[in-house]
MDAnalysis code that builds the backbone (N, CA, C; Angstrom):
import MDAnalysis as mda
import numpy as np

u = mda.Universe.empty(633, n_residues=211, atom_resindex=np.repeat(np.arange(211), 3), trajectory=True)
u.add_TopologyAttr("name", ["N", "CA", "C"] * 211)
u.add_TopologyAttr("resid", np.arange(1, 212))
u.add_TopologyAttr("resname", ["UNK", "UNK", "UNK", "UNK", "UNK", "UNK", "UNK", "UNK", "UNK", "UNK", "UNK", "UNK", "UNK", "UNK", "UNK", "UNK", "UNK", "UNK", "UNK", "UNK", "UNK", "UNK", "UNK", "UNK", "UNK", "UNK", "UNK", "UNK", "UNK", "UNK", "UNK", "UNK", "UNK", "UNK", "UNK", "UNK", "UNK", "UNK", "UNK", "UNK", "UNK", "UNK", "UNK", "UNK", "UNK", "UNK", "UNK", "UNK", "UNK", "UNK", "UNK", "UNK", "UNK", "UNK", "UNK", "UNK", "UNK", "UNK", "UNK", "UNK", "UNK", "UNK", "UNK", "UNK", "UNK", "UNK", "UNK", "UNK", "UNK", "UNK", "UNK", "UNK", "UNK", "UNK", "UNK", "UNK", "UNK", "UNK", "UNK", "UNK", "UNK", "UNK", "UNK", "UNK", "UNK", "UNK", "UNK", "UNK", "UNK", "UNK", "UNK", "UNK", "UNK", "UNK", "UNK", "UNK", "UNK", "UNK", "UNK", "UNK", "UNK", "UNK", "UNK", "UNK", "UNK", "UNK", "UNK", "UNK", "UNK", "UNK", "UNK", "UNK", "UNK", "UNK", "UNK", "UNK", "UNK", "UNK", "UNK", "UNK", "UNK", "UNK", "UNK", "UNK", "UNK", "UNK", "UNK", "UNK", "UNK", "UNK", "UNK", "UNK", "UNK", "UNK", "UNK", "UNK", "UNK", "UNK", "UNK", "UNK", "UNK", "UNK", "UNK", "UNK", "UNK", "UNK", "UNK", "UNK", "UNK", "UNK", "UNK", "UNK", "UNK", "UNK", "UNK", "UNK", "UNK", "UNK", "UNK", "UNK", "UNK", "UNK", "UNK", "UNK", "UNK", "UNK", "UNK", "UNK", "UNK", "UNK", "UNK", "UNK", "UNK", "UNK", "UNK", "UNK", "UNK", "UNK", "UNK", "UNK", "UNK", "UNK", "UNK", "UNK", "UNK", "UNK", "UNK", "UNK", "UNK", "UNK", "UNK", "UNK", "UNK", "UNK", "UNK", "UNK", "UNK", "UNK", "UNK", "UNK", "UNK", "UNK", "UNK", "UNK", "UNK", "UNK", "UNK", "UNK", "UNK", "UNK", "UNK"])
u.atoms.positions = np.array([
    [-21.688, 1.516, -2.847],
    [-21.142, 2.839, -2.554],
    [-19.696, 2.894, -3.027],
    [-19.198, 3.955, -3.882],
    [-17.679, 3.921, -4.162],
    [-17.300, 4.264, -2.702],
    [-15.773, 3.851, -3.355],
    [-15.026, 4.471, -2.440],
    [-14.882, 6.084, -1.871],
    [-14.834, 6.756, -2.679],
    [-15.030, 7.974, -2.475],
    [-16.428, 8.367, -1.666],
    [-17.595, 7.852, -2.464],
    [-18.279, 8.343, -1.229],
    [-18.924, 7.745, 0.075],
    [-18.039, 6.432, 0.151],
    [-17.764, 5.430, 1.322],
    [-16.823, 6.555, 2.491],
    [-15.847, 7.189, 1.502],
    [-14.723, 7.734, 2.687],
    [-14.941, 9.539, 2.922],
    [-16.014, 9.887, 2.056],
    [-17.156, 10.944, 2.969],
    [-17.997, 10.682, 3.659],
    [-18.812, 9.585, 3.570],
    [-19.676, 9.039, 4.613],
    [-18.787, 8.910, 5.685],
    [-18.159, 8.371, 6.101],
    [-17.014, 8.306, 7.553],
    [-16.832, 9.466, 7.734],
    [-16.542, 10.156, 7.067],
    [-16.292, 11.528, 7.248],
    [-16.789, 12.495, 8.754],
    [-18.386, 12.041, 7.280],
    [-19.686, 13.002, 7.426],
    [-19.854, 12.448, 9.351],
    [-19.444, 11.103, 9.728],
    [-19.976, 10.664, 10.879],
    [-19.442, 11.033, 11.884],
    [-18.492, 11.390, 11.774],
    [-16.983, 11.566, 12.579],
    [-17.580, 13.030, 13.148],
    [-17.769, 13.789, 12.089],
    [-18.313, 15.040, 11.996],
    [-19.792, 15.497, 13.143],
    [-20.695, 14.566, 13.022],
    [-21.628, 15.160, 13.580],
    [-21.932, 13.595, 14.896],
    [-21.274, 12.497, 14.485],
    [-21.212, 12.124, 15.793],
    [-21.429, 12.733, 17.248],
    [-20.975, 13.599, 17.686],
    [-20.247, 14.206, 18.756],
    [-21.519, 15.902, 18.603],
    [-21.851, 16.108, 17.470],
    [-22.677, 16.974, 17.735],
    [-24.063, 16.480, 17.872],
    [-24.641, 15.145, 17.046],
    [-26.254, 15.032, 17.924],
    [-25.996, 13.840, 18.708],
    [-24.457, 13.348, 19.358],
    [-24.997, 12.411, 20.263],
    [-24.496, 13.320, 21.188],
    [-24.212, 14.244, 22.128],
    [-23.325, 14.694, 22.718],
    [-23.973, 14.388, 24.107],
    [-25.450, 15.094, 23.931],
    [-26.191, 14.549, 25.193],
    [-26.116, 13.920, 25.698],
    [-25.539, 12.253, 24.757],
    [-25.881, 10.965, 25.653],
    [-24.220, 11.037, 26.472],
    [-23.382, 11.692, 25.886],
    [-22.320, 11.725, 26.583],
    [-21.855, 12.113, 28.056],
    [-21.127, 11.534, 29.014],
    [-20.943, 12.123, 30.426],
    [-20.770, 13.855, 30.095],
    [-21.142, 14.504, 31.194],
    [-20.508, 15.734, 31.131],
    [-19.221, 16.089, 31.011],
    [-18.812, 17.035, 30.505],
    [-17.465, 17.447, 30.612],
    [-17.357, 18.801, 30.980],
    [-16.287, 19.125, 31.008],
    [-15.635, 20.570, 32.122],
    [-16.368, 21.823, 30.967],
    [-16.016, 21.382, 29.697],
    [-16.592, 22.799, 28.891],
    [-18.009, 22.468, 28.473],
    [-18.535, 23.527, 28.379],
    [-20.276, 23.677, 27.883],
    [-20.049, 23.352, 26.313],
    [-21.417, 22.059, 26.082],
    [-21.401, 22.269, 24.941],
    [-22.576, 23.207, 24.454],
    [-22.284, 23.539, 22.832],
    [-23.277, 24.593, 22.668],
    [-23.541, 24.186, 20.827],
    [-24.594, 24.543, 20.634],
    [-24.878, 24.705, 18.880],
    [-25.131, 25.922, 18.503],
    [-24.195, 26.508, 18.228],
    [-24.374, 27.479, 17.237],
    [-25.022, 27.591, 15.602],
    [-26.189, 28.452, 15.691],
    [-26.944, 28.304, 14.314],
    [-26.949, 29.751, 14.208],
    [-26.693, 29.731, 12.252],
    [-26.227, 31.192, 12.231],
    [-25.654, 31.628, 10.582],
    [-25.616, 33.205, 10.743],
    [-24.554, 33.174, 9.237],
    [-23.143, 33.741, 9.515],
    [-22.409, 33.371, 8.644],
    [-21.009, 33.571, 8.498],
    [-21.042, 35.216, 8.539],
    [-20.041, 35.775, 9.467],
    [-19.275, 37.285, 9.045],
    [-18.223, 37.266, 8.404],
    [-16.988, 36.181, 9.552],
    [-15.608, 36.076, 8.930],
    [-15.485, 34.907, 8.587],
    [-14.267, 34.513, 8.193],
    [-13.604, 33.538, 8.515],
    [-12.142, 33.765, 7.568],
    [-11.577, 33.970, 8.848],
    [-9.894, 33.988, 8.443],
    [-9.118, 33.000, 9.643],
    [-8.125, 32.716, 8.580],
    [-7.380, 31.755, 8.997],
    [-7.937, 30.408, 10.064],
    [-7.813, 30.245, 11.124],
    [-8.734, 29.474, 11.906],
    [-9.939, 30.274, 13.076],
    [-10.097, 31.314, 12.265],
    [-11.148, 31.618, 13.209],
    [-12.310, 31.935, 12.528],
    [-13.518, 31.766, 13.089],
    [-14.918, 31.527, 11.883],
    [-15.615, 32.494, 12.918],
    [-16.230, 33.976, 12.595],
    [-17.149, 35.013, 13.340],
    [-18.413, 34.596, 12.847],
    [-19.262, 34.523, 13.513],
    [-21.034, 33.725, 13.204],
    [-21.724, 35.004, 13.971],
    [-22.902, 35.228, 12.963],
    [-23.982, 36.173, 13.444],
    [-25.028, 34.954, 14.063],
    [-24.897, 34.966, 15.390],
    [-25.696, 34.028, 15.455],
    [-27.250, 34.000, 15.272],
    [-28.332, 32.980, 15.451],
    [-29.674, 33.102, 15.054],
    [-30.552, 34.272, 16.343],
    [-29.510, 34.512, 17.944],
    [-29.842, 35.134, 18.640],
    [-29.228, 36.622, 18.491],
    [-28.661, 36.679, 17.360],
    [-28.380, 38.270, 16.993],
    [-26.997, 38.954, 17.331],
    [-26.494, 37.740, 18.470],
    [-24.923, 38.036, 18.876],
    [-24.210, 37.257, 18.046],
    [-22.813, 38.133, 18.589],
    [-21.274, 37.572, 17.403],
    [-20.991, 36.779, 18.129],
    [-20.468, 35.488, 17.621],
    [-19.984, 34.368, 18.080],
    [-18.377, 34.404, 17.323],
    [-17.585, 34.142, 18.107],
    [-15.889, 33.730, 17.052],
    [-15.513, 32.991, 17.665],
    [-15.381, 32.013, 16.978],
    [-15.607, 30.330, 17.443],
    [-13.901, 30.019, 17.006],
    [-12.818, 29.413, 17.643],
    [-11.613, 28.685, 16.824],
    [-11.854, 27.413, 16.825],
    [-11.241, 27.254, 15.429],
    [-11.836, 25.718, 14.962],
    [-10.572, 25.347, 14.971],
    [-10.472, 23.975, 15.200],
    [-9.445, 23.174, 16.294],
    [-8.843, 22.600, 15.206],
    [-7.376, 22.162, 15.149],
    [-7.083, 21.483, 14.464],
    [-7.088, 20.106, 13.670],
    [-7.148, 20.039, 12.484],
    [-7.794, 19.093, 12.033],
    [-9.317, 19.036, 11.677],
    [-9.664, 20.605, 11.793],
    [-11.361, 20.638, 11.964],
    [-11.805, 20.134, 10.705],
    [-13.137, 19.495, 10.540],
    [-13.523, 19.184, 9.221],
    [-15.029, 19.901, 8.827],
    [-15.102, 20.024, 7.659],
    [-16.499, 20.654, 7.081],
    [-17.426, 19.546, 6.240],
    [-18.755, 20.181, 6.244],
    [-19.666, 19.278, 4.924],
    [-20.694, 20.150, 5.175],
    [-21.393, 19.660, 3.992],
    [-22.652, 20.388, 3.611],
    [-23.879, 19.367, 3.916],
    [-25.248, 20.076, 3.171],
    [-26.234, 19.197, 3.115],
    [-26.523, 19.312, 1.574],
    [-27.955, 18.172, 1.453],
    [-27.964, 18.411, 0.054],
    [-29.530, 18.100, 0.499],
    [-30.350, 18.461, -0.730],
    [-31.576, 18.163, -0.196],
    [-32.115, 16.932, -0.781],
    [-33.040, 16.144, 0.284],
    [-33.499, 14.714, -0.098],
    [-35.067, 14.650, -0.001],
    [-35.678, 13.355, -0.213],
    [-37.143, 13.522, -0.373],
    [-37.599, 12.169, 1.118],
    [-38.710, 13.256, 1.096],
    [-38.934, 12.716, 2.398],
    [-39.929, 11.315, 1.623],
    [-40.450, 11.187, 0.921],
    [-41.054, 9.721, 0.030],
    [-40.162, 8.988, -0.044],
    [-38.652, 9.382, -0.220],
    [-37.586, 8.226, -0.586],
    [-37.548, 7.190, 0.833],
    [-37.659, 7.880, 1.805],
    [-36.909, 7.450, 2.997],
    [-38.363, 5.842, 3.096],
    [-37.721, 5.224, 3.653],
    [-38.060, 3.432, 3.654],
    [-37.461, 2.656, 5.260],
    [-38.070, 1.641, 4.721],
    [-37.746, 0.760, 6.057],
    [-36.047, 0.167, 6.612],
    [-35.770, 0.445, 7.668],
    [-34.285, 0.141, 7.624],
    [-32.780, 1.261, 7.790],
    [-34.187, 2.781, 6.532],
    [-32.770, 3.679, 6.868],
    [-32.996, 3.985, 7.800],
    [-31.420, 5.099, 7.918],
    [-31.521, 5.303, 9.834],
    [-31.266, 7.171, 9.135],
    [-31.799, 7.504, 10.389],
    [-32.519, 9.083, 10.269],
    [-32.183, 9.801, 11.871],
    [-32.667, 11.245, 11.473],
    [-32.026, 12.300, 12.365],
    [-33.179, 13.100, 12.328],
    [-33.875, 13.134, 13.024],
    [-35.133, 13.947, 13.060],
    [-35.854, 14.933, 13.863],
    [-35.255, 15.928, 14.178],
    [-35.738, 16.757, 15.089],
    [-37.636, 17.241, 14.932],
    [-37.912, 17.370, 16.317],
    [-40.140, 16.806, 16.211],
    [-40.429, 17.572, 17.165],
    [-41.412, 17.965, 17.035],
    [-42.178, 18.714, 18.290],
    [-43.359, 18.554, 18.408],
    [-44.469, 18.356, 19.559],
    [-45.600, 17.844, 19.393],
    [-46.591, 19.141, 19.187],
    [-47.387, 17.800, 18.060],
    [-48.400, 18.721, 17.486],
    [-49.365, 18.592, 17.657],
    [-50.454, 19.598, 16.895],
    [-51.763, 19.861, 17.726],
    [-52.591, 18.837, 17.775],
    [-52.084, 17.626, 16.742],
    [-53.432, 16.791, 17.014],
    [-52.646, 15.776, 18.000],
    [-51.575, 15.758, 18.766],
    [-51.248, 14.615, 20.012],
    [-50.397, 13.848, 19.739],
    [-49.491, 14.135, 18.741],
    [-48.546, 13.134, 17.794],
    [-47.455, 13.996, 17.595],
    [-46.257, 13.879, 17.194],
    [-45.353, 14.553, 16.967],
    [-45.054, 15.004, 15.839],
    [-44.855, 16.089, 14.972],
    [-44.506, 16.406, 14.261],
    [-42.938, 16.769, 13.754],
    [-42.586, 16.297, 12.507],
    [-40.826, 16.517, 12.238],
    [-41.081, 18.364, 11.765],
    [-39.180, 18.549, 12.337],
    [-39.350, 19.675, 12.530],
    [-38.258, 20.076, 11.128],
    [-37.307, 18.567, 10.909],
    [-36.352, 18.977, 10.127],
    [-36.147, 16.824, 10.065],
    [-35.012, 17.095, 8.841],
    [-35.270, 15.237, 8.739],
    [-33.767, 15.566, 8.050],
    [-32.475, 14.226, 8.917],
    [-31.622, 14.228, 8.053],
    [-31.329, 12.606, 7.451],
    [-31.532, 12.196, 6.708],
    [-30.960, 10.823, 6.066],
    [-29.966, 10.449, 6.522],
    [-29.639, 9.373, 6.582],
    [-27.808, 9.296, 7.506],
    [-27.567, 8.263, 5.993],
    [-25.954, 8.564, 5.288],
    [-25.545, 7.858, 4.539],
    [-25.846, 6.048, 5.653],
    [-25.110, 5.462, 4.641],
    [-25.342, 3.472, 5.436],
    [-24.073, 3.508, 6.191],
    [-22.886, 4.163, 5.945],
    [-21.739, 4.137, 6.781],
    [-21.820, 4.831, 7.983],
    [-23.134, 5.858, 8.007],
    [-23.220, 6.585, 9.405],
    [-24.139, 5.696, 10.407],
    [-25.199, 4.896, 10.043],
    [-25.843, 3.646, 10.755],
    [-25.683, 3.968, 11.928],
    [-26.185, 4.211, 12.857],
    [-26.523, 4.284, 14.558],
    [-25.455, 5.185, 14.633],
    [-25.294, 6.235, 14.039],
    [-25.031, 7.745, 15.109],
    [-25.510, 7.815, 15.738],
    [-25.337, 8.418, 16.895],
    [-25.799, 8.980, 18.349],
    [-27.644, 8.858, 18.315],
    [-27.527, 7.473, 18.207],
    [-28.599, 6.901, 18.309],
    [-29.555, 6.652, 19.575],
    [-30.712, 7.082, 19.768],
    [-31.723, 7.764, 20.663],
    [-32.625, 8.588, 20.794],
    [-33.099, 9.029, 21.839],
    [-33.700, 10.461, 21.399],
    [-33.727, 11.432, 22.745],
    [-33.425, 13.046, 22.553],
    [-33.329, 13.232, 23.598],
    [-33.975, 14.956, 23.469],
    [-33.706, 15.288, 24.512],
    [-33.917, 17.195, 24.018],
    [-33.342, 17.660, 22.717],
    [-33.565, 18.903, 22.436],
    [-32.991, 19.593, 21.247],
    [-33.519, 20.661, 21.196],
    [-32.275, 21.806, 21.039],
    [-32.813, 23.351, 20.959],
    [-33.026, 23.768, 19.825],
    [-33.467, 23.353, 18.824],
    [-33.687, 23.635, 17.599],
    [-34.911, 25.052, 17.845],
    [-35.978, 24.644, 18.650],
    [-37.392, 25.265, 19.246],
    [-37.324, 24.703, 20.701],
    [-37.719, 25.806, 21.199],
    [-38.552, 25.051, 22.390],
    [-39.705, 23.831, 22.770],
    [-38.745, 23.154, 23.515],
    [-39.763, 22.050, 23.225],
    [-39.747, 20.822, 22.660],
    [-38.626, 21.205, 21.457],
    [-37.929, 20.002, 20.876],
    [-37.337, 18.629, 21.239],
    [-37.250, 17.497, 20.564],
    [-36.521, 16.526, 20.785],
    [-35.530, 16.014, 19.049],
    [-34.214, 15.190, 19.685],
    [-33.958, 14.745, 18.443],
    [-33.695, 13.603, 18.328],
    [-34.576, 12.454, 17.495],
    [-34.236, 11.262, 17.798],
    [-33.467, 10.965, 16.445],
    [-32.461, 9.963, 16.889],
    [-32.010, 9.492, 15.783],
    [-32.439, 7.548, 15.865],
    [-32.542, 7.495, 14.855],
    [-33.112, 6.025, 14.748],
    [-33.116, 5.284, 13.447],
    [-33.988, 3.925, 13.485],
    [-34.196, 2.945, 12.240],
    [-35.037, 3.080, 12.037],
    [-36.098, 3.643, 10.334],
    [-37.189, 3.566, 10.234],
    [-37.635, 2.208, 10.314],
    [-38.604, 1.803, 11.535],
    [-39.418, 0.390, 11.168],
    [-40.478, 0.139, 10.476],
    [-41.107, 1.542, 10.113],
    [-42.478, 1.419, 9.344],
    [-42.448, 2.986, 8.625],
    [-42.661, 3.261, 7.396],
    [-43.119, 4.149, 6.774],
    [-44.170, 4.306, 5.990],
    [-45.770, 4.930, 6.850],
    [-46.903, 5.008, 6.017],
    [-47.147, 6.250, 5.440],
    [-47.533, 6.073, 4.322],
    [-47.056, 7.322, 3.321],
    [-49.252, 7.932, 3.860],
    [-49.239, 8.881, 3.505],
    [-50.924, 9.099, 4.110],
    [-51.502, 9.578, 2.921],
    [-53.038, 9.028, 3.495],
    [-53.528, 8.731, 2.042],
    [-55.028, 10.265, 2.699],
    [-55.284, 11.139, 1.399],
    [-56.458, 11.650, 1.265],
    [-55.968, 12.830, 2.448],
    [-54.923, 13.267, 2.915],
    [-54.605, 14.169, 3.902],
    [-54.101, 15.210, 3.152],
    [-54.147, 16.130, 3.429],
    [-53.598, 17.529, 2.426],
    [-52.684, 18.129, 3.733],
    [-51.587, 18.048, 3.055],
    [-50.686, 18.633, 3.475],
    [-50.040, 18.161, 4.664],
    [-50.279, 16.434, 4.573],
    [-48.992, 15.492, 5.534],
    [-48.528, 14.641, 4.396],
    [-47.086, 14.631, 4.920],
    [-46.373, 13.856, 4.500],
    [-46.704, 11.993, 5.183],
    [-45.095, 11.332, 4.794],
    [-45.128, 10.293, 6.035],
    [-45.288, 10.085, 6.626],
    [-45.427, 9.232, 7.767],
    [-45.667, 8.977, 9.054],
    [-44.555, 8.045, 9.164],
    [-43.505, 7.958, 9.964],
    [-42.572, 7.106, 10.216],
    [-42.205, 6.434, 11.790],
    [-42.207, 5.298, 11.633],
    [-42.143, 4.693, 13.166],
    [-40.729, 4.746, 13.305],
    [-40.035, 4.701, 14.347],
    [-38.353, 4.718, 14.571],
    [-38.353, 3.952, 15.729],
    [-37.220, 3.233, 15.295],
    [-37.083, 2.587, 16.700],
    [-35.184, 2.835, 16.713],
    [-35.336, 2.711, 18.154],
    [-33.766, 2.925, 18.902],
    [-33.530, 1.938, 20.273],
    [-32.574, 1.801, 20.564],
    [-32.162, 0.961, 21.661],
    [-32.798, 1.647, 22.964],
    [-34.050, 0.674, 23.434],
    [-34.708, 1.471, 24.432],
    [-36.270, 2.355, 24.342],
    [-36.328, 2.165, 23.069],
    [-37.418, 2.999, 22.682],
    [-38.211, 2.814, 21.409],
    [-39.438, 3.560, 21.229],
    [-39.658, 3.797, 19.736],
    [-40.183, 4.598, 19.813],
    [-40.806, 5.643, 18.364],
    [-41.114, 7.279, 18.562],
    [-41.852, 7.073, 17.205],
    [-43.056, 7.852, 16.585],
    [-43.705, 7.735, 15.637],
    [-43.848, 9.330, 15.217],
    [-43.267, 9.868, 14.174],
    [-43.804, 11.147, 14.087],
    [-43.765, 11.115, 12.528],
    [-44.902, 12.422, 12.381],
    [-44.929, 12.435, 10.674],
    [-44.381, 13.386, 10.214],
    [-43.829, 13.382, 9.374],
    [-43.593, 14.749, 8.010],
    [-44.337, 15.461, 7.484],
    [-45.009, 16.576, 8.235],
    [-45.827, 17.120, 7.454],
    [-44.987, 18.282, 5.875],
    [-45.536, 18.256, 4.685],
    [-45.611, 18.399, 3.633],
    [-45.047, 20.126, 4.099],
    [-43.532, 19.901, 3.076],
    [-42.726, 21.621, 3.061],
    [-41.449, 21.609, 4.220],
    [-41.371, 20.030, 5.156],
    [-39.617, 19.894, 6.431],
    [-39.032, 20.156, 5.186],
    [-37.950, 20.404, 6.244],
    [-36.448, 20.543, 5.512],
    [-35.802, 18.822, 5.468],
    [-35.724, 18.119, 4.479],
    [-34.829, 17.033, 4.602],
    [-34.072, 16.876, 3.784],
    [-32.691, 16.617, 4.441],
    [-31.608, 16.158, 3.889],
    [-30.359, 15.825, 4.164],
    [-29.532, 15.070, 3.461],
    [-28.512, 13.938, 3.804],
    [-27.661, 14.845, 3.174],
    [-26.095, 14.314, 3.532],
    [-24.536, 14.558, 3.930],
    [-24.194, 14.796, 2.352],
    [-23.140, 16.576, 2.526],
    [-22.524, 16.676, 0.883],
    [-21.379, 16.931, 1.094],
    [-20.235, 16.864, 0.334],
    [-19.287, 17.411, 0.603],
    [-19.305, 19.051, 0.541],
    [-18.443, 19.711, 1.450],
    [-17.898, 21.274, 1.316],
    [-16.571, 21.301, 1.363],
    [-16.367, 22.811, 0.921],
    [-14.507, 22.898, 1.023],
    [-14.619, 24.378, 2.091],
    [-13.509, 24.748, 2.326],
    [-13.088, 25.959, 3.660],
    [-14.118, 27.202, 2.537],
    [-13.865, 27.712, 1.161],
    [-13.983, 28.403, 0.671],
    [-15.912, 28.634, 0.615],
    [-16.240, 27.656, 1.157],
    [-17.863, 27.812, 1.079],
    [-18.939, 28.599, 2.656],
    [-17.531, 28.705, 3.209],
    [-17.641, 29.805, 4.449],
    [-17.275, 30.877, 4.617],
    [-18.271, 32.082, 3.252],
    [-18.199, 33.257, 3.135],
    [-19.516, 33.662, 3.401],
    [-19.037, 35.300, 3.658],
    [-20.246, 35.749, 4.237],
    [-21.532, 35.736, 4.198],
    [-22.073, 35.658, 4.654],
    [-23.678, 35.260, 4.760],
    [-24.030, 34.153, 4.502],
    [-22.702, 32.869, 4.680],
    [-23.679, 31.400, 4.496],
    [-24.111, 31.351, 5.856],
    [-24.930, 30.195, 5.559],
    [-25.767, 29.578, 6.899],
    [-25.136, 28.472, 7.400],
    [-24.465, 28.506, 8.759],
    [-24.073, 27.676, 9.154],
    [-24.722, 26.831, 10.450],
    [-24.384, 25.491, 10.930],
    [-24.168, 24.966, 12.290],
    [-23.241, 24.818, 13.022],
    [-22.842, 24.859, 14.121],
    [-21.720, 24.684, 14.095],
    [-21.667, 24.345, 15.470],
    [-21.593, 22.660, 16.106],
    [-21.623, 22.074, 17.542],
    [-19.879, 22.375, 18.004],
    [-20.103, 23.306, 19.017],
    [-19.101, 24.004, 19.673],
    [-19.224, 23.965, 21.050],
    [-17.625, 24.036, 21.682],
    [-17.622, 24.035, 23.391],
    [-16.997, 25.051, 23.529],
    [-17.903, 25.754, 25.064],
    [-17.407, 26.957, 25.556],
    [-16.488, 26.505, 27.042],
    [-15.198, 26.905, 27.005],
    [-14.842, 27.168, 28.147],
    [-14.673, 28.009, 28.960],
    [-14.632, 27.934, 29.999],
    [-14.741, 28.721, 31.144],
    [-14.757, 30.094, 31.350],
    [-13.406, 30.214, 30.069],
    [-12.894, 31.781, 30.025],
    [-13.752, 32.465, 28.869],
    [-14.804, 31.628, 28.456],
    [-15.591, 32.394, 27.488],
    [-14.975, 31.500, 26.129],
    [-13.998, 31.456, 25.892],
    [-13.430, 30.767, 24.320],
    [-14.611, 29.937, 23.524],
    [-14.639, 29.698, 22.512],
    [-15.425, 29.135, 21.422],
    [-14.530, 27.836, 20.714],
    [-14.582, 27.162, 20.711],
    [-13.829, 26.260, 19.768],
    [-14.794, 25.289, 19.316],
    [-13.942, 24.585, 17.871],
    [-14.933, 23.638, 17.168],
    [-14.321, 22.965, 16.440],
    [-14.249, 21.479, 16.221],
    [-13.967, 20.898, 15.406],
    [-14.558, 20.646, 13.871],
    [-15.956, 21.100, 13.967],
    [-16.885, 20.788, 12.843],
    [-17.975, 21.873, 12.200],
    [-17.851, 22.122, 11.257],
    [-19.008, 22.856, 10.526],
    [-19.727, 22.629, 9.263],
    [-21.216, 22.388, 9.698],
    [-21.562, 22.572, 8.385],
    [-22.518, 23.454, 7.661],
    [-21.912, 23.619, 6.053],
    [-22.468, 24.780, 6.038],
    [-23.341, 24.770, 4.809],
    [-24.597, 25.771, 4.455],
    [-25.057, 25.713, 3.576],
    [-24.376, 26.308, 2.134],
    [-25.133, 25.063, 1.081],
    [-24.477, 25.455, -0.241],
    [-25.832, 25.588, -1.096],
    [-25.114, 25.601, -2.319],
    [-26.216, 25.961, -3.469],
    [-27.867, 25.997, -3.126],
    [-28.317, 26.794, -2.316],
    [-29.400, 27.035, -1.327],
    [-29.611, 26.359, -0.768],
    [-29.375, 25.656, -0.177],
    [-29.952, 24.111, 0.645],
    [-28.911, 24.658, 1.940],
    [-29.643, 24.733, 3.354],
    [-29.119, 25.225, 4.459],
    [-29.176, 24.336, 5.669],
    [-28.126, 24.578, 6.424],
    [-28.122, 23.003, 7.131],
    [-29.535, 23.551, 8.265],
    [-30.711, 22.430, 8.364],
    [-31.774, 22.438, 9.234],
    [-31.872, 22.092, 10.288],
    [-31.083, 21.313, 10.911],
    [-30.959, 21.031, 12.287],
    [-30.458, 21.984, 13.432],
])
């Protein structure tokens, strides 16, 4: 890995650390929240989001806030060892199905590693983990992988069926949060209603963040 994209990978971790491990974290005084959504504004430090529930969100992004994108990856690439972000919901035949799949660069290695709820859908979970086994399926129309994960405490088996969204960490700049991109954006509400955020990421050259 160069350097350069050794010191976006840190980046990228720093970044969403804190948004899919947050769960495992003690509570704190402000609500956390994920905002999924498209851009209205964004001036100076404040970013207005149409959110996916139809209300305006105006979120201030905190100093020092950082951005990235996604890029899209193949769910065949993924192998034994990498570590992954996989939001699943169970499916009709008794097994879990991925709902969305993110690659973690090798410098992100056990992010908020586990698995827990996730509002992506109702119903959801998001584990992040080590693939220990990837069986690719043979004579099935329209499944992907099947991937075993294991995490400290656990293991979880769900497949890819054929058409998730997957994909790993890109760089963005401020200027790629104009109107109507698609953003995420793991944010805390306090008390008085306020929005703030350290992190966003947002979709680029069609590829939209899926989680």
């Amino acid at each position: 890995m160069t350097g350069r994209h050794q010191r976006f990978a840190l980046l990228a971790g720093a970044l969403l650390t804190a948004s899919l491990a947050a769960p495992l974290l003690p509570a704190q005084a402000a609500e956390q929240l994920r905002l999924r959504g498209t851009v209205e504004a964004f001036e100076g430090k404040q970013l207005t989001i149409k959110t996916r529930e139809g209300e305006t969100a105006k979120v201030k992004l905190a100093e020092g806030w950082k951005i990235s994108s996604v890029a899209k990856a193949e769910a065949d690439a993924i192998k034994p060892g990498d570590f992954v972000g996989i939001a699943s919901a169970p499916g009709t035949n008794g097994g879990n199905n991925a709902l969305e799949v993110v690659i973690f660069p090798a410098a992100m290695k056990g992010t908020g590693e586990g698995s827990r709820p996730w509002d992506l859908q109702p119903g959801s979970t998001m584990t992040n983990a080590t693939v220990a086994n990837a069986v690719k399926s043979v004579g099935s129309s329209g499944t992907g992988p099947t991937l075993t994960l294991e995490y400290k405490g656990g293991e979880k088996t769900i497949s890819i069926p054929e058409g998730t969204p997957v994909v790993t960490f890109a760089p963005a700049i401020e200027s790629d949060l104009k109107a109507g991109a698609v953003v995420f954006v793991p944010a805390e509400k306090a008390e008085d209603g306020t929005l703030t955020s350290s992190r966003v990421v947002v979709g680029t050259k069609g590829v939209v963040p899926p989680m």
